[in-house]
C-alpha atoms as a printed R data frame, in Angstrom:
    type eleno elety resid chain resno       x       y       z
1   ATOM     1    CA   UNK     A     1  11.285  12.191 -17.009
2   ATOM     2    CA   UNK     A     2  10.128  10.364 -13.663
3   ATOM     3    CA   UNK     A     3   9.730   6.549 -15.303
4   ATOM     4    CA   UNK     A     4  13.873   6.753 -16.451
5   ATOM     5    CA   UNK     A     5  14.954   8.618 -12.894
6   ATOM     6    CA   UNK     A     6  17.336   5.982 -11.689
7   ATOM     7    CA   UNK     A     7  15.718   6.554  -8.196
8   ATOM     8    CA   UNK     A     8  12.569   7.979  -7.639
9   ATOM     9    CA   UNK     A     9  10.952   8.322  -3.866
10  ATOM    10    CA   UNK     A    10   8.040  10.373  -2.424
11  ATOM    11    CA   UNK     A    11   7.020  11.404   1.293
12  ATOM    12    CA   UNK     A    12   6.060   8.180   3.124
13  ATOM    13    CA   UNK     A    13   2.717   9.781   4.258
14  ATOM    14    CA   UNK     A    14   2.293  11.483   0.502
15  ATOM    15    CA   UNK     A    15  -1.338   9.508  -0.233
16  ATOM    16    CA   UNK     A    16  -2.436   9.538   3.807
17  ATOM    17    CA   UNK     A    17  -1.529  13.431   3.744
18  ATOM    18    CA   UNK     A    18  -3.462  14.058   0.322
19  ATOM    19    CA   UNK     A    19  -6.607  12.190   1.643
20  ATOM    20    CA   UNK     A    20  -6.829  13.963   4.903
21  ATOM    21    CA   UNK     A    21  -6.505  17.323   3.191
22  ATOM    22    CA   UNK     A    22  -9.064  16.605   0.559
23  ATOM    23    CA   UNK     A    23 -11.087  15.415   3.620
24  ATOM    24    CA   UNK     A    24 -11.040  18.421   5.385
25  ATOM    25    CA   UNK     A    25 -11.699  20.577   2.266
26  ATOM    26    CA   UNK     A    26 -14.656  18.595   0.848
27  ATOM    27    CA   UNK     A    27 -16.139  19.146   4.798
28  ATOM    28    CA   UNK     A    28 -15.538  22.704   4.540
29  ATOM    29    CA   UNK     A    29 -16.493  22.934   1.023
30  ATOM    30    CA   UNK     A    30 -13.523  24.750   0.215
31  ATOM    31    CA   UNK     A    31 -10.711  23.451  -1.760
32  ATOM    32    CA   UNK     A    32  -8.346  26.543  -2.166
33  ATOM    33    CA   UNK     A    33  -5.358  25.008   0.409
34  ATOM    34    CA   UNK     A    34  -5.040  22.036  -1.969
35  ATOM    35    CA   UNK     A    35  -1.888  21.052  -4.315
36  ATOM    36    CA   UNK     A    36  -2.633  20.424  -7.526
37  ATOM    37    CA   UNK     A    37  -2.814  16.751  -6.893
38  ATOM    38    CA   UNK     A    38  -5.034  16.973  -4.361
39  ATOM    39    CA   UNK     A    39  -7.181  19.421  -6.206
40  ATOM    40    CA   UNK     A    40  -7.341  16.676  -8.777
41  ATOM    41    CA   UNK     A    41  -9.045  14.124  -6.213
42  ATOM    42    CA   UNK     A    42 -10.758  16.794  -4.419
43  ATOM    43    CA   UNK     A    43 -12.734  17.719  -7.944
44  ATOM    44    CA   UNK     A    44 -12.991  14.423  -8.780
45  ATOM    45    CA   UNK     A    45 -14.954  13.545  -6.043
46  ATOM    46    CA   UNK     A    46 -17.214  16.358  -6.288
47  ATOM    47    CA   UNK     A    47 -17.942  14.503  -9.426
48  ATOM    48    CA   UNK     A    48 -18.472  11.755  -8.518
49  ATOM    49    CA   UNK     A    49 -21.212  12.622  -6.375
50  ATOM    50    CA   UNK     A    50 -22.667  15.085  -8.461
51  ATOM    51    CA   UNK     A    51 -23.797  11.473 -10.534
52  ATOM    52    CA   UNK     A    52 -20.753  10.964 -12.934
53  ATOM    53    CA   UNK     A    53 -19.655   7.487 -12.156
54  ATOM    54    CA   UNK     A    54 -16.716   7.669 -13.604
55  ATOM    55    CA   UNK     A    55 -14.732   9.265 -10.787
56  ATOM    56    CA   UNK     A    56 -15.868   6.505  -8.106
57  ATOM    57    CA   UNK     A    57 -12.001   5.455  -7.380
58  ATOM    58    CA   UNK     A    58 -11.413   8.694  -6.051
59  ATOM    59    CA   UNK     A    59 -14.203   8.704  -3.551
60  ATOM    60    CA   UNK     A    60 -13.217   5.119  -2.714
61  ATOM    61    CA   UNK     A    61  -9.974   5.695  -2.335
62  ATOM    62    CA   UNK     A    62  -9.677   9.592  -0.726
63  ATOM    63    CA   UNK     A    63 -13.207  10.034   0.007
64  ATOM    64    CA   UNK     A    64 -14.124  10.316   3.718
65  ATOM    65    CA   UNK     A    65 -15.310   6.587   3.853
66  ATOM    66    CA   UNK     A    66 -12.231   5.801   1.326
67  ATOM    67    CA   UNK     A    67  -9.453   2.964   1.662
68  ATOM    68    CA   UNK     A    68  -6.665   5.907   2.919
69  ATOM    69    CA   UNK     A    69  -8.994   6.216   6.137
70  ATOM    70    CA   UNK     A    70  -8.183   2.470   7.328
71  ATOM    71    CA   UNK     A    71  -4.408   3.531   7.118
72  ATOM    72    CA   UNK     A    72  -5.392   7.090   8.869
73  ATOM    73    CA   UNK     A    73  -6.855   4.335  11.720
74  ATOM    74    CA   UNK     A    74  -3.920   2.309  11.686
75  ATOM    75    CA   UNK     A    75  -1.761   5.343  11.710
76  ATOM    76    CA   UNK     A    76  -3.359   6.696  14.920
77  ATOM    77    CA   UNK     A    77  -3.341   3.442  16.645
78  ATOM    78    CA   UNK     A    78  -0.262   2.809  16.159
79  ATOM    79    CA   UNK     A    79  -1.460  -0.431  14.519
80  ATOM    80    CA   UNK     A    80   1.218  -0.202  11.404
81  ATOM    81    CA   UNK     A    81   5.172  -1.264  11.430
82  ATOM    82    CA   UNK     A    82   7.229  -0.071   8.604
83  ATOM    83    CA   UNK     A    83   9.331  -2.494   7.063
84  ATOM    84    CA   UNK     A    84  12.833  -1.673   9.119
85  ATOM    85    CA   UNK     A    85  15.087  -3.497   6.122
86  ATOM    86    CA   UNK     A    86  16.751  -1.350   3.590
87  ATOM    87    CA   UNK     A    87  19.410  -1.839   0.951
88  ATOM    88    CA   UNK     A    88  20.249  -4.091  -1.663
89  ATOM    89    CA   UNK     A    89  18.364  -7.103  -2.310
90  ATOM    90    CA   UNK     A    90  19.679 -10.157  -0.179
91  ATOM    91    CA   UNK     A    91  20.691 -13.374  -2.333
92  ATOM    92    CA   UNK     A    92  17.325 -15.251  -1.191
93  ATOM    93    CA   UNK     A    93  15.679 -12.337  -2.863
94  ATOM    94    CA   UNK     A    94  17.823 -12.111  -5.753
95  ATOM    95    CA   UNK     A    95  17.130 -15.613  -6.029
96  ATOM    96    CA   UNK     A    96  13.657 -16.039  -5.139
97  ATOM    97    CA   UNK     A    97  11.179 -12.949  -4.649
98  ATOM    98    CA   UNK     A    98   9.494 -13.713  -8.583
99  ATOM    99    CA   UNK     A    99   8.344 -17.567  -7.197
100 ATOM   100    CA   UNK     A   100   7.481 -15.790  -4.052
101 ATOM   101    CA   UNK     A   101   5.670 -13.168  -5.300
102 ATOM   102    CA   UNK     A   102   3.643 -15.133  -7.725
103 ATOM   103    CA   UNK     A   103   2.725 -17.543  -4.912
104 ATOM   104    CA   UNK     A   104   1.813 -15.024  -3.002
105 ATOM   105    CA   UNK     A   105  -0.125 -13.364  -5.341
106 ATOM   106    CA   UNK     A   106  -2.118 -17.049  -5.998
107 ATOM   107    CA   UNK     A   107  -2.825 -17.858  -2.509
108 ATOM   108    CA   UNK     A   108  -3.799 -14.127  -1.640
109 ATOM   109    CA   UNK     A   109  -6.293 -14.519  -4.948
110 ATOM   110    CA   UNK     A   110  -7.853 -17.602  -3.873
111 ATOM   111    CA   UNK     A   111  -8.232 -16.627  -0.303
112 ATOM   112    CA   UNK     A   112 -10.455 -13.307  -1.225
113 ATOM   113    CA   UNK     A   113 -11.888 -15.422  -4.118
114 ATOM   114    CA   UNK     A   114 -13.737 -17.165  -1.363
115 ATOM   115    CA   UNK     A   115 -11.105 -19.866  -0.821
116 ATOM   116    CA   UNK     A   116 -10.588 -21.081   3.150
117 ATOM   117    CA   UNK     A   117  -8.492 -18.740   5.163
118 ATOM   118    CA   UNK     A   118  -7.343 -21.897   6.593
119 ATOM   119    CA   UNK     A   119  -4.795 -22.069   3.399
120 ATOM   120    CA   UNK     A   120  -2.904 -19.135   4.519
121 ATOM   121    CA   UNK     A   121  -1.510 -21.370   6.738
122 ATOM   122    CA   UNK     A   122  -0.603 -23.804   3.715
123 ATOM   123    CA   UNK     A   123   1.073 -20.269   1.991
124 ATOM   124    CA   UNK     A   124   3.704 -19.738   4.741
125 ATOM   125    CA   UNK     A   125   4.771 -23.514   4.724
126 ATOM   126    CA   UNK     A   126   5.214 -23.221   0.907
127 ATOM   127    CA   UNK     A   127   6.465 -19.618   1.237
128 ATOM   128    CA   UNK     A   128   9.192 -20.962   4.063
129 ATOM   129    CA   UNK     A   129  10.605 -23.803   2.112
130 ATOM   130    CA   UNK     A   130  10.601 -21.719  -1.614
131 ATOM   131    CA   UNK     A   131  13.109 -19.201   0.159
132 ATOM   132    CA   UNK     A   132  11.227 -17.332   2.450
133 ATOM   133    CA   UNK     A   133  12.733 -19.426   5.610
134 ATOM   134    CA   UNK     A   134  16.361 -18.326   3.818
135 ATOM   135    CA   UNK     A   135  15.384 -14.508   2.945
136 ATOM   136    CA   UNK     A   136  14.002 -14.241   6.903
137 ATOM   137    CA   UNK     A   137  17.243 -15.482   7.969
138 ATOM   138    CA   UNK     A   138  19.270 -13.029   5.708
139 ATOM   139    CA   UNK     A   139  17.452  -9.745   7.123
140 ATOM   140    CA   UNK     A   140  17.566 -11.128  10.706
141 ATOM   141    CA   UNK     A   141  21.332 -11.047  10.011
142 ATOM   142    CA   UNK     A   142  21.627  -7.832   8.491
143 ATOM   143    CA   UNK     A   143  19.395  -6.190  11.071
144 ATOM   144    CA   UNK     A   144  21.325  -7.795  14.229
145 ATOM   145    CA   UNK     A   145  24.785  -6.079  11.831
146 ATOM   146    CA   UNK     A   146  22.790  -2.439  12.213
């Protein structure tokens, strides 16, 4: 089964893919080039806006108007950069990425909770001297190795 599959990966474009084909066949009306998955969303949405509530995430998420269509934008700008570092964790993560994380996670919170953006700034200090500073320095090593 997938959730014991020691690794486990799917295309890199899999959701961006999905959401322009369900796109295109929800303009066309047509949804008979859809994969099952994308026949899934593709109904879905057709639900949604036939009144049943229910199915909203779909439409929000590869609807026209849905979150996938920011990444289509940043995808055609050129306005993305994949993360180049691969491999086992570094030390500083080993060490560090669960106090990282859950500051992250914290600051991020209290930022869209209405916080002051101005305390992102505060995050990377904290981030910086909790490990971050240390992991930066590991992957700028391993990358200048590559």
């Amino acid at each position: 089964m997938f959730e014991y599959a020691l690794l486990y990966g799917e295309a890199p474009r899999k959701n961006l893919d999905a959401h322009l084909n369900v796109v295109k066949a929800l303009s066309a009306n047509d949804p008979a080039a859809l994969n099952a998955e994308e026949k899934s969303y593709y109904d879905k949405i057709v639900s949604y806006r036939g009144g049943d509530v229910n199915f909203w995430d779909s439409e929000k998420m590869y609807g026209p108007e849905g979150s996938l269509a920011v990444i289509e934008g940043y995808a055609k700008d050129g306005a993305h950069l994949d993360d180049a570092f691969y491999g086992a964790p570094t030390q500083g993560m080993t060490d560090n990425n669960a106090t990282l994380g859950k500051l992250q996670l914290e600051a991020f919170t209290r930022i869209m909770m209405g916080g002051s953006v101005d305390e992102f700034d505060q995050f990377v200090s904290q981030w910086n001297s909790l490990g971050g500073k240390a992991i930066t320095d590991e992957v700028n090593a391993w990358q200048a190795s590559q």
